[in-house]
N, C-alpha and C positions, 0 to 999 in steps of 0.2 A: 168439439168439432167446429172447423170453419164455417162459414156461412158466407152466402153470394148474392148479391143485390142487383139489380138492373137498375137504374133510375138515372136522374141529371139532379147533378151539384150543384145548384149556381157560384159556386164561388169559383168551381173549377171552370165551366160554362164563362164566366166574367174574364176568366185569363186568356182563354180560348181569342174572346173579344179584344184585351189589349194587343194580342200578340197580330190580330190581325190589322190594326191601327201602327204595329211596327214594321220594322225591317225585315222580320223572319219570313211573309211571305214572299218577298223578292230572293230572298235567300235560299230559301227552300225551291224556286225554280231556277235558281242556278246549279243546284245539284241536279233535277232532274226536271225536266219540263213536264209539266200533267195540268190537267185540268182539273178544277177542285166542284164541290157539290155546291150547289146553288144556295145554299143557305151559308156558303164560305164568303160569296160570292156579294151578296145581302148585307152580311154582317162590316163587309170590307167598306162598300160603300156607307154604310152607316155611321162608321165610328173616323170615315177622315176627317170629319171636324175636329175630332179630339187629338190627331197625330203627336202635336205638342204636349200635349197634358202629362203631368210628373208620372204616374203609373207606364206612360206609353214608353218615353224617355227614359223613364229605369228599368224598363226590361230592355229597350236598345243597349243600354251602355251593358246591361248582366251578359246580353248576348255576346258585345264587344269583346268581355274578357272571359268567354266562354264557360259563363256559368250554364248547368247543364237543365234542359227544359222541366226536369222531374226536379230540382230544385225551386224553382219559382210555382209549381203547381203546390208542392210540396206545402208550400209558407202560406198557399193561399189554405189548404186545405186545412192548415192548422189553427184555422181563426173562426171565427163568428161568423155567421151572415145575418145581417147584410154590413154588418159593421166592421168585421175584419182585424178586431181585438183577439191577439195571439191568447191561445189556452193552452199551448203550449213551446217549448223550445223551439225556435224555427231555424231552418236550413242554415249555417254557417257561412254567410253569404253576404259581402258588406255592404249595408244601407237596408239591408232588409225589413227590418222593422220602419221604414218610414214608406219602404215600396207596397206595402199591404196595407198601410195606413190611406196612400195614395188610392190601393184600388178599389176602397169604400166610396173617396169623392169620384173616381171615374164611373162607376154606378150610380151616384146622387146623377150629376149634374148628364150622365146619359140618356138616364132614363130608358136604357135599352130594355130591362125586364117586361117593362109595360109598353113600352111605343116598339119595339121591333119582337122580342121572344114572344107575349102574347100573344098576338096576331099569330104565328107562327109553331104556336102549339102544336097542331094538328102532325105537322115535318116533326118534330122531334118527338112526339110519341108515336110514331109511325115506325118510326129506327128502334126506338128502345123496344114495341114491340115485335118486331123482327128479329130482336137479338134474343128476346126472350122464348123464340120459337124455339132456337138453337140451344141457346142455355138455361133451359126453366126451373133449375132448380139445383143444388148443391153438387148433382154428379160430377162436375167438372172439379171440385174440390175433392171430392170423394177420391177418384181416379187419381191425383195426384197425394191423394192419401195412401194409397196403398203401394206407392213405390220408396214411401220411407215417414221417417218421424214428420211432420208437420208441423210441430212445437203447441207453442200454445194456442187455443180458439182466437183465431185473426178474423175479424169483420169485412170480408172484400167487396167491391163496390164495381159494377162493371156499368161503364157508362159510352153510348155511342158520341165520337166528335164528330161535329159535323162542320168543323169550323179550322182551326190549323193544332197543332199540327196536323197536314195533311197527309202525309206519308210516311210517318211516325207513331208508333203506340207511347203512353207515357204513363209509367207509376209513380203515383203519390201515395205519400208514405204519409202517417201520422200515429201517432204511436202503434196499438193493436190494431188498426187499420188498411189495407190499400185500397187502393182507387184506380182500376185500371181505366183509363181516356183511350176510345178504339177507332180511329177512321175507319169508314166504310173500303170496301177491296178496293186499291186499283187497278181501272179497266186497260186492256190494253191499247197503247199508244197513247194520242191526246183526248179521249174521249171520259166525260165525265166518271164517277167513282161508282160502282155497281152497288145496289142495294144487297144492305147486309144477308141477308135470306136467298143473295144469287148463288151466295158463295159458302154454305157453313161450314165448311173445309178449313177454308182460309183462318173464319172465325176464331175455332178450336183451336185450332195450331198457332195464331199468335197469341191468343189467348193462356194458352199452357207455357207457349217459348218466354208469354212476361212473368207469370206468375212462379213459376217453378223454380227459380233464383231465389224468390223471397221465402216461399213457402217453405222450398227444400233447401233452405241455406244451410243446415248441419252437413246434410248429404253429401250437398256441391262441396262442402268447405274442406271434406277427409279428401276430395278428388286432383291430382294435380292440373294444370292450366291444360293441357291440351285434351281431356279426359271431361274437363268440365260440359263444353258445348258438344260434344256427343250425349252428355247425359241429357241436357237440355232437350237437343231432338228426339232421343226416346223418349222424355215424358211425353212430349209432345204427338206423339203416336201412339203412346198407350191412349191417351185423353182421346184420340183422334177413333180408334178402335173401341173404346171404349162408349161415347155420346153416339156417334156414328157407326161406322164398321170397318171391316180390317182392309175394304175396300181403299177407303180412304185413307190410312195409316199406311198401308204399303206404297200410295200413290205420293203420299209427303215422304215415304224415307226415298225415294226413288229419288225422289226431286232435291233432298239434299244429301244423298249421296252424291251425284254428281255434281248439284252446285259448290257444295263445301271438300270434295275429294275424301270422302268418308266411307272406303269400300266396305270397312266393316259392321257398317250400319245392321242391315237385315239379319246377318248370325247376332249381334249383340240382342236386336228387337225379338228374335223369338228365344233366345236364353233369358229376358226379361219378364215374355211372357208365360213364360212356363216358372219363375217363379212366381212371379202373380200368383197363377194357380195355384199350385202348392202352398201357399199361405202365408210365402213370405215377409214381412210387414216392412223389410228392410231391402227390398229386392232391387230398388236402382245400386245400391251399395256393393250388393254379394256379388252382381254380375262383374263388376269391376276388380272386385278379389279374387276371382275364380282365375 
């Protein structure tokens, strides 16, 4: 059986920090303008001393040739800390072994862990336990266990970002492992990003929409392309019905029926749940053969 972690990576936490030293937050407010959480905010002005530094500069140029952000978490998560010696294969991604070598000296010579994160304890275990109000324990695994095989026992890792991506969730992959990276909701219009506990809806639901690709990749893989992000959404509402209630599961299929033109959401959602019931162990599957 899987298992689910709440905690902070620092290695993933340190990327969080190069990327806000680069380009990607300017770029991230040209896709959409928001206000980001004051520890983004913190962290931003702390690290433009190091703007130049190799780690900062090799995720600019990765981002250049649009390498994708769960590759550079990916590489980090695949190392040491604090020292950032690969234990295993990392992302396919060129220069990359010298850009994870880089992001051990932008930790030496930052000194962020001790002169900015410590102080600042209090913010980020505050998130993490807020998240753990919502998700205290494997059911959110579980739920997405009973809509089909799982594979083998995956170690997941859910950690709140509080840093960039800001408007973005991001999986790291490392062998049996993921890492899901969660920004807090955000608020509507320019105002800052609501505390995770405002919102557990939001939680669940991106939480299952990142998770249920990897978890249920057998599933997804028998499904054709248009078939696939339907299933997505109903895991994402069983999970939602499941931790919470059906309350909130019918209130997400509402919202992406009409966002994604998915009339058929609601008949597929209660043929899903009714095998649930019944004990189907394969039941995001069957409804799509029926």
């Amino acid at each position: 059986m899987s298992t689910l972690t709440i905690t902070i990576d620092e290695r993933l936490r340190l990327v969080t920090a190069v990327l806000a030293a680069s380009s990607w937050p300017a770029e991230e407010q040209a896709q959409l303008t928001h206000a980001v959480h004051p520890q983004a905010k913190q962290v931003r002005h702390f690290v433009q001393p190091f703007a130049s530094h190799p780690a900062v500069s090799g995720a600019n140029e990765a981002l250049l040739n649009g390498v994708p952000l769960t590759d550079l978490f990916s590489a980090a998560r695949r190392c040491t800390w604090p020292g950032f010696a690969p234990t295993m294969p990392l992302p396919n991604v060129l220069k990359i072994n010298d850009w994870v070598q880089s992001l051990a000296d932008f930790a030496r010579e930052s000194s962020i862990l001790t002169l900015l994160w410590g102080p600042q304890t209090a913010v980020w275990q505050e998130a993490t336990a807020a998240l753990q109000t919502i998700v205290p324990d494997d059911r959110l695994l579980t739920a997405l266990g009973q809509l089909g095989d799982v594979g083998a026992k995956t170690a997941v890792t859910l950690m709140p970002n509080l840093v960039f991506p800001a408007l973005t969730p991001v999986v790291a992959t490392a062998g049996d492992t993921l890492a899901l990276l969660l920004p807090p909701p955000k608020a509507v219009g320019e105002s800052p990003p609501w505390p995770f506990d405002e919102d557990p809806g939001w939680v669940v639901a991106i939480a299952a929409e990142q998770l249920a690709p990897h978890l249920l990749a057998g599933e997804l893989a028998a499904l054709d392309a248009a078939s696939k992000p339907v299933a997505i959404h109903l895991a994402a509402a069983h999970c939602l019905a499941t931790l919470l209630d059906d309350y909130e599961a019918q209130a997400y299929l509402l919202r992406a029926t009409k966002a994604h033109h998915l009339p058929q959401l609601p008949a597929l959602f209660a043929q899903l749940q009714d095998s649930v019931a019944g004990g189907n162990g394969r039941a995001l599957a069957t409804i799509f053969m029926s």
